[in-house]
Every structure is written in structure tokens, then in C-alpha cells.
C-alpha positions as CSV (number, residue, x, y, z in Angstrom):
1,X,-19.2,20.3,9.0
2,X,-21.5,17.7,8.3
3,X,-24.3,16.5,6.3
4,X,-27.5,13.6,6.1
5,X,-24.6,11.5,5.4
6,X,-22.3,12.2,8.4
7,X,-19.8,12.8,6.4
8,X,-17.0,15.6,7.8
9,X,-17.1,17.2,4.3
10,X,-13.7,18.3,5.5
11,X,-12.0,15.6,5.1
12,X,-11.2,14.7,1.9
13,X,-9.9,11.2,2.9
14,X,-13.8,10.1,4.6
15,X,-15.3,11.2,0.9
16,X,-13.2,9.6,-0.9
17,X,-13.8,5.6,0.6
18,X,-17.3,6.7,0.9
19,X,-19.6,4.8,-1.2
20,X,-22.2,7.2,-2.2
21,X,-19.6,9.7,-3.5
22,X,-18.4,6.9,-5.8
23,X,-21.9,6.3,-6.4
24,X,-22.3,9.6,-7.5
25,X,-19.1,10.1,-9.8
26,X,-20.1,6.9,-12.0
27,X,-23.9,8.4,-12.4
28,X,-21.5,11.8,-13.4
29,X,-19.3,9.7,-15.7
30,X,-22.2,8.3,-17.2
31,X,-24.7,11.0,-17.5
32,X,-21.9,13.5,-19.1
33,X,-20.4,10.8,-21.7
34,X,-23.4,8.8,-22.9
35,X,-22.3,8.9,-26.8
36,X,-19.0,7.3,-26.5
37,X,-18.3,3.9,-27.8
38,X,-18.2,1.1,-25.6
39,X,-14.5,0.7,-25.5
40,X,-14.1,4.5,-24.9
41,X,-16.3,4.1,-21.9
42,X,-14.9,4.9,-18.2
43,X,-15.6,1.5,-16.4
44,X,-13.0,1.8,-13.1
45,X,-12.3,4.7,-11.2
46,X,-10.5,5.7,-8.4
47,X,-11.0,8.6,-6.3
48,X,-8.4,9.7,-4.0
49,X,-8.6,11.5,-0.9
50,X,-5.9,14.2,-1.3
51,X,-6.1,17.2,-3.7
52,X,-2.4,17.5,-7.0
53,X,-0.9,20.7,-5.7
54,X,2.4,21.9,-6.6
55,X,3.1,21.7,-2.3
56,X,2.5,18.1,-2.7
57,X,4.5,17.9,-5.8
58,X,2.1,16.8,-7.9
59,X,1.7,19.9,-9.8
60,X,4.2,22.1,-11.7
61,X,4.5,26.2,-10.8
62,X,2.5,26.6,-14.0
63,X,-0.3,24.2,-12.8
64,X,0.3,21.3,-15.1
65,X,0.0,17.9,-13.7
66,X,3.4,15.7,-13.3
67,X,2.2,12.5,-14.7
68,X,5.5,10.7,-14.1
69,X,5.0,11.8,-10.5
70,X,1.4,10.6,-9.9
71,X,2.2,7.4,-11.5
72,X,5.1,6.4,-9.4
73,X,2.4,7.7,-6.1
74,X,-0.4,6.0,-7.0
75,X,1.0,2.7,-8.9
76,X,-0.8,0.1,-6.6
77,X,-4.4,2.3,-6.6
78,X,-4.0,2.3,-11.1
79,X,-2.4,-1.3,-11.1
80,X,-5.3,-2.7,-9.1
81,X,-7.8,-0.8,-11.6
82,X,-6.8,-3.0,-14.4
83,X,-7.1,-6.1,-12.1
């Protein structure tokens, strides 16, 4: 499936690196949270291309997220955040 952005909405990998959705997601950020304190603020994000199941193991049975196990995944994606 595609869209005016020939984007296969699909795949979650494409929307992820695509610029508009990041586009999008900081106008969310910012139009949901405009009362917060400058230092409270959201100013990097990352958006990645692959949905926290408990298959993937980034999910307990009960649906909680493994924080341990995200961080060790994604180290290079949060370290380069604070870059």
C-alpha cells in the first residue's frame, strides 16, 4: 500500500528513516507538550522501524516494556542522541 508519499506504509523500517514522519512526530511532540519547561522539553528523538513485542523480546507476557533489554538493543541509536 501506498500513499502521495510513496511510502509502502507497510513497512515500518521506510517510515521510520523517512523525513516527513519525523517531521511529523516533533510538530506531535510539540503541539501535545507546549507547557513544559524548557529543560523538560523533548529536543532528540529517535524512531525506530520495528514494533516492542514480547516475540521480539522486548516486551514481558504482561506487556510491560524490558528497559534493560531495549537499552542494551538500541545503545548506539540513544548514545548518538545525546551526541
Amino acid at each position: 500500500m501506498k500513499n502521495k508519499l510513496d511510502i509502502d506504509l507497510r513497512d515500518n523500517g521506510a517510515l521510520a528513516k523517512h523525513q516527513e514522519v519525523a517531521r511529523l512526530m516533533k510538530g506531535e511532540i510539540e503541539r501535545l507538550l507546549p507547557d513544559l519547561a524548557d529543560y523538560e522539553k523533548i529536543r532528540k528523538f529517535t524512531i525506530i522501524g520495528e514494533e516492542f513485542t514480547v516475540d521480539n523480546g522486548a516486551l514481558t507476557p504482561t506487556l510491560k516494556v524490558k528497559k534493560r533489554v531495549l537499552m542494551e538493543r538500541y545503545k548506539d541509536m540513544i548514545e548518538a542522541m545525546y551526541r
